[in-house]
C-alpha positions in Angstrom: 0.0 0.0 0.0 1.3 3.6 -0.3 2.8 5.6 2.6 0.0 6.9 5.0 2.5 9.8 4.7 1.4 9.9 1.1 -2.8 9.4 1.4 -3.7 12.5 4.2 -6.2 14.0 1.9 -10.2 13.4 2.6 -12.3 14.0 -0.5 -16.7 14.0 -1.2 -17.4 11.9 -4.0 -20.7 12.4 -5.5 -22.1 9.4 -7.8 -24.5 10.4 -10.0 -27.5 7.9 -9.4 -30.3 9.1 -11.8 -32.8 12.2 -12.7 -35.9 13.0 -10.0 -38.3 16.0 -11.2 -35.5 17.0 -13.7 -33.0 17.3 -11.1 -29.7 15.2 -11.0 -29.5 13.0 -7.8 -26.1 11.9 -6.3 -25.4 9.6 -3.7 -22.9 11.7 -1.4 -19.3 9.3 -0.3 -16.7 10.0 1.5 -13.5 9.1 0.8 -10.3 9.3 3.6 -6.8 8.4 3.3 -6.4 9.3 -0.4 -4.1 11.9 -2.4 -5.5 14.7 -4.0 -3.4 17.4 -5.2 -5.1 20.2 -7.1 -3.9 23.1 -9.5 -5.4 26.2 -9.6 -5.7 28.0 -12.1 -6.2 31.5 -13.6 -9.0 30.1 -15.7 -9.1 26.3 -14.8 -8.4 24.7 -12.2 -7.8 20.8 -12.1 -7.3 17.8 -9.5 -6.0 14.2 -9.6 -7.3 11.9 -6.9 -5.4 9.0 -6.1 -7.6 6.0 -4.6 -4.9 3.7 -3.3 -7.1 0.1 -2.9 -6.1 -0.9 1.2 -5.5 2.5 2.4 -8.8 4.2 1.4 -11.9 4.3 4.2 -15.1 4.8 2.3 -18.4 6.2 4.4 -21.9 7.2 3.7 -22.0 11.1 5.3 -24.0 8.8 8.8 -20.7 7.2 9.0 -21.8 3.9 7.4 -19.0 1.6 6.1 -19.0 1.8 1.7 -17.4 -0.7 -0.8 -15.9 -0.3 -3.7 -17.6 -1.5 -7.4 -16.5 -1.4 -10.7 -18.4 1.2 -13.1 -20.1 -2.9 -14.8 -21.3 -4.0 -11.0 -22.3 -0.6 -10.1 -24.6 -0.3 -13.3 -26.3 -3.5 -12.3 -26.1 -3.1 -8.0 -30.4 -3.0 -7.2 -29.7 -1.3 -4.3 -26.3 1.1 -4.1 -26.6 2.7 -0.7 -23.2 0.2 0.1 -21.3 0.9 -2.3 -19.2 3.4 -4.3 -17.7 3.9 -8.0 -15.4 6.0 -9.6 -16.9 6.4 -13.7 -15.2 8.9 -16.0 -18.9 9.2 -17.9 -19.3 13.3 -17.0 -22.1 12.7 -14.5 -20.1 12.2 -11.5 -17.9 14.3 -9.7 -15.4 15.0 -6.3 -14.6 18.0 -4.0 -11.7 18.2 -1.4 -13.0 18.1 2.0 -16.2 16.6 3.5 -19.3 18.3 2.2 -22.7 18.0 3.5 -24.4 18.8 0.4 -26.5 16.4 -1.8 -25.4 18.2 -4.6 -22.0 18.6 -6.3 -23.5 22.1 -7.7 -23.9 23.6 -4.0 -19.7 23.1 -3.4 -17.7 25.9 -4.0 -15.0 23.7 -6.1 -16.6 20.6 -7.4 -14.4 18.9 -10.2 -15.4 16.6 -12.5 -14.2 13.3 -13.2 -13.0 13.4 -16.8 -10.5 10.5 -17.0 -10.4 7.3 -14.9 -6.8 4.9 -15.1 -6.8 1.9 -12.9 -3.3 0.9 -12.2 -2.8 -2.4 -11.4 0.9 -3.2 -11.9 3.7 -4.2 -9.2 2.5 -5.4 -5.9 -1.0 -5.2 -4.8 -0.2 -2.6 -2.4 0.8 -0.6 -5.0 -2.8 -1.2 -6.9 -4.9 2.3 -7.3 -7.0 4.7 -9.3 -6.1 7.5 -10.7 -8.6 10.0 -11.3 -8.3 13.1 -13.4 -10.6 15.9 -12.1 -11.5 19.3 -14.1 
């Protein structure tokens, strides 16, 4: 696994879980011991989350224990309330810090996920996700 040196960052993900009266609806994660260096910028600013697979702690905002599923078993999970994705598709998104919201679109600095590279070379320790963030 990477340093815990490495993963101090905490990070909201927000998984975009269908429309309701015309209104997106997100299921609200969050996601400790991860790395999360952002850029900002004059006109853009940018983020790259790394999801390290045994360091990361993933919660429902009650406190309530999340795992992980792949984009294909999230798609087809009845119920999702215990579990989390990461899908480069445009509809979901992250923010540094723990947010309340239900809404990426109430945070000051949502970013969305654009690009999603799972890594899964040397050890398994050294297995994560790399998420580009804009």
């Amino acid at each position: 696994m990477a340093s815990y040196r490495m993963t101090l960052d905490t990070v909201t993900l927000f998984n975009h879980v269908g429309e309701q009266g015309g209104s997106a609806q997100f299921q609200v994660t969050i996601l400790r011991r991860v790395h999360c260096p952002t850029r900002l910028g004059a006109s853009i600013d940018s983020s790259k989350l790394y999801v390290f697979d045994e360091n990361v702690i993933a919660e429902s905002l009650d406190g309530v224990a999340r795992q992980y599923a792949s984009p294909d078993e999230w798609n087809n999970l009845p119920d999702k309330g215990r579990h989390w994705t990461i899908k480069d598709n445009g509809n979901d998104y992250f923010a540094v810090g723990v947010h309340q919201m239900p809404s990426p679109l109430l945070v000051k600095k949502p970013f969305r996920i654009t690009k999603v590279i799972v890594n899964k070379l040397g050890t398994r320790r050294m297995w994560h996700l790399e998420v580009n963030g804009a």
